[in-house]
C-alpha positions in Angstrom: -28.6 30.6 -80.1 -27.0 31.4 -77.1 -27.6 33.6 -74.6 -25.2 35.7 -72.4 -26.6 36.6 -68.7 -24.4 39.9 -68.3 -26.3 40.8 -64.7 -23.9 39.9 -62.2 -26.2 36.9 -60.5 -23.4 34.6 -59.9 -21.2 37.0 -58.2 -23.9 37.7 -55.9 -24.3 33.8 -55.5 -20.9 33.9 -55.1 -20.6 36.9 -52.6 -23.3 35.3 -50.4 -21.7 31.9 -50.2 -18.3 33.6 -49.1 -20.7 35.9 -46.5 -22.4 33.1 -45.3 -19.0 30.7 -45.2 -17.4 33.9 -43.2 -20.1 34.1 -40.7 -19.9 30.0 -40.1 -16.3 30.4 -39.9 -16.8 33.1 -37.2 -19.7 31.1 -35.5 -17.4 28.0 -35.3 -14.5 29.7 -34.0 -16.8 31.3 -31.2 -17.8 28.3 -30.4 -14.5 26.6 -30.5 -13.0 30.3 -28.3 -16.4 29.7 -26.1 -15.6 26.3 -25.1 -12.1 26.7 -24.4 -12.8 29.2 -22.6 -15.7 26.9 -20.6 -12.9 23.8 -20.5 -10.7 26.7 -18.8 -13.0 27.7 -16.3 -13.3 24.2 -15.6 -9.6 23.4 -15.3 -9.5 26.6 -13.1 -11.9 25.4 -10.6 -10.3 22.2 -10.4 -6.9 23.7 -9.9 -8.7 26.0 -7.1 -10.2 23.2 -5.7 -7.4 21.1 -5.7 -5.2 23.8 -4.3 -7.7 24.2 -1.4 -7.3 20.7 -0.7 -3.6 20.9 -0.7 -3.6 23.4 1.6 -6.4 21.7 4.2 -3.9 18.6 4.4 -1.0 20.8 4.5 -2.2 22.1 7.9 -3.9 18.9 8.9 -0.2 17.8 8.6 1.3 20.6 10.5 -1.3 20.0 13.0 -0.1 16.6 13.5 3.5 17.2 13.4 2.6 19.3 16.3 0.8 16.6 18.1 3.9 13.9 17.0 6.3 16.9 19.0 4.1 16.7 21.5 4.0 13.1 22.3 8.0 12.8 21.6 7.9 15.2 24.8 6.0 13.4 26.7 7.5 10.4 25.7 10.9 12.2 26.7 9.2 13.3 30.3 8.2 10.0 30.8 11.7 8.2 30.1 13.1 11.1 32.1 10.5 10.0 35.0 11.8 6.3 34.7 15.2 7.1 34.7 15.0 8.9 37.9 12.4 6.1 39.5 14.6 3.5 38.6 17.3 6.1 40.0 14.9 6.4 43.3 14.7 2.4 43.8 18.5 1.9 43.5 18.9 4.7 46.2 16.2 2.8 48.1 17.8 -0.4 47.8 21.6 0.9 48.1 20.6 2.5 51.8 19.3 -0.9 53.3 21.8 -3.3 51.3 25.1 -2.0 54.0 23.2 -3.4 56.7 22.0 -6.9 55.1 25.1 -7.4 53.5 27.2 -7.4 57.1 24.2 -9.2 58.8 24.4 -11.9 55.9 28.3 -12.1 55.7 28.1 -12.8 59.8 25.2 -15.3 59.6 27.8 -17.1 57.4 30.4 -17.3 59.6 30.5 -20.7 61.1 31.7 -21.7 64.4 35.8 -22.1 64.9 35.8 -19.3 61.8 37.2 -15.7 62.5 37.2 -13.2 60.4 40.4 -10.3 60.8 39.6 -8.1 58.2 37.0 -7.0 56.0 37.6 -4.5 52.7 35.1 -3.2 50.2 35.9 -1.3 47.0 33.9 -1.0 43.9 31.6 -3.9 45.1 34.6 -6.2 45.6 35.0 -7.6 49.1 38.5 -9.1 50.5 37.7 -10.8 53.3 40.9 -12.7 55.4 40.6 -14.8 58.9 41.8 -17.7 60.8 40.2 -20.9 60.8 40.3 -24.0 63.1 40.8 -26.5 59.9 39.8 -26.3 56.4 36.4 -27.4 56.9 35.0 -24.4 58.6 36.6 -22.5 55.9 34.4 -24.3 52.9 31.4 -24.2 55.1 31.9 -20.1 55.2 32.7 -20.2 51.2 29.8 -22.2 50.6 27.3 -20.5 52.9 29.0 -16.8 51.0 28.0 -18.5 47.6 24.3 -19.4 48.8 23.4 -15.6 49.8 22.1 -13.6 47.7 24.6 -10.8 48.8 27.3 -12.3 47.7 28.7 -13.8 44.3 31.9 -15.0 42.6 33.2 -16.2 45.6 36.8 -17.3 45.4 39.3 -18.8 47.7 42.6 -17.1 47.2 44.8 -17.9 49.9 44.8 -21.0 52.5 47.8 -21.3 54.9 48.9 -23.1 57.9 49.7 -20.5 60.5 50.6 -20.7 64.4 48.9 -18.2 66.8 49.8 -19.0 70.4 51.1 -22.5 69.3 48.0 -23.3 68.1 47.9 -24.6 64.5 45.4 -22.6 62.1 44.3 -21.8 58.6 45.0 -18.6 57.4 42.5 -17.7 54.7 41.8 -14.8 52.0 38.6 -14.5 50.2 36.9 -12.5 47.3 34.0 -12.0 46.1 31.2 -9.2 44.5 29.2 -7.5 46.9 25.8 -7.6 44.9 22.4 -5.9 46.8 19.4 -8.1 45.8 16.4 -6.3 44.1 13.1 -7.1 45.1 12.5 -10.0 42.3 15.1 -11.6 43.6 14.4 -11.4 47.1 11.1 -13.3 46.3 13.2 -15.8 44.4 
């Protein structure tokens, strides 16, 4: 024979399983919301702390962009300074060299050697005389060429001429003026 249950056992069963299913779904998706929401906290803090960083090196960078300013100054007060040193020694030099540079061209005048004119113009010096015979001339050119006053020295002219009726050499010369710095002078 067969028997019929008619109480409604299974869909009790049945309405406890879905309860209980429900309530695991719900756990589970607190737990999934809960740790997303811990994995966001996480991520947040290491934004923050990230951002914090940023910002420290930012004005550690700013603070050295200031100190690189800084030293460009200084480092434009100190070429400044050099320029106006070197400025200094050239005025130093420039205010004795006149006087050497005459006292050296007439230590190189040699005997039967006389000079009529002297002309300087932008460091070029024209210098024209008589001479007794070409000789004296080359010593003067050559004793010009060993100062350190003078360079580029160049004969330009060399003539016969009669003063008194006296046969001579008419000359005209060239050269640089140049004022010797100090490392030369020890040269």
């Amino acid at each position: 024979m067969i028997y019929i249950n008619l109480l409604p056992v299974r869909a009790a069963q049945k309405k406890e399983k879905l309860v209980e299913q429900i309530f695991v779904l719900v756990v589970a998706i607190a737990l999934v919301v809960a740790s997303c929401v811990g994995v966001y906290g996480v991520l947040l803090s290491k934004i923050f702390i990230e951002k914090s960083e940023i910002l420290q090196k930012e004005q550690h960078i700013a603070n050295l962009q200031k100190k690189i300013q800084e030293v460009k100054n200084f480092e434009k007060l100190q070429k400044d300074l050099r320029t106006k040193l070197d400025i200094l020694d050239k005025l130093k030099a420039g205010r004795s060299g006149p006087t050497h540079l005459l006292d050296e061209l007439a230590s190189a005048i040699p005997d039967k050697l006389w000079l009529e004119s002297y002309k300087e113009a932008g460091g070029k010096i024209a210098l024209s005389g008589l001479a007794m015979n070409e000789e004296a001339v080359a010593v003067f050119m050559q004793n010009l060429d060993s100062s350190a006053y003078f360079k580029d020295v160049e004969l330009q002219v060399l003539d016969q001429a009669l003063k008194s009726k006296i046969k001579l050499n008419k000359f005209s010369i060239l050269c640089h003026a140049e004022v010797p710095t100090a490392e030369n002078n020890k040269k």
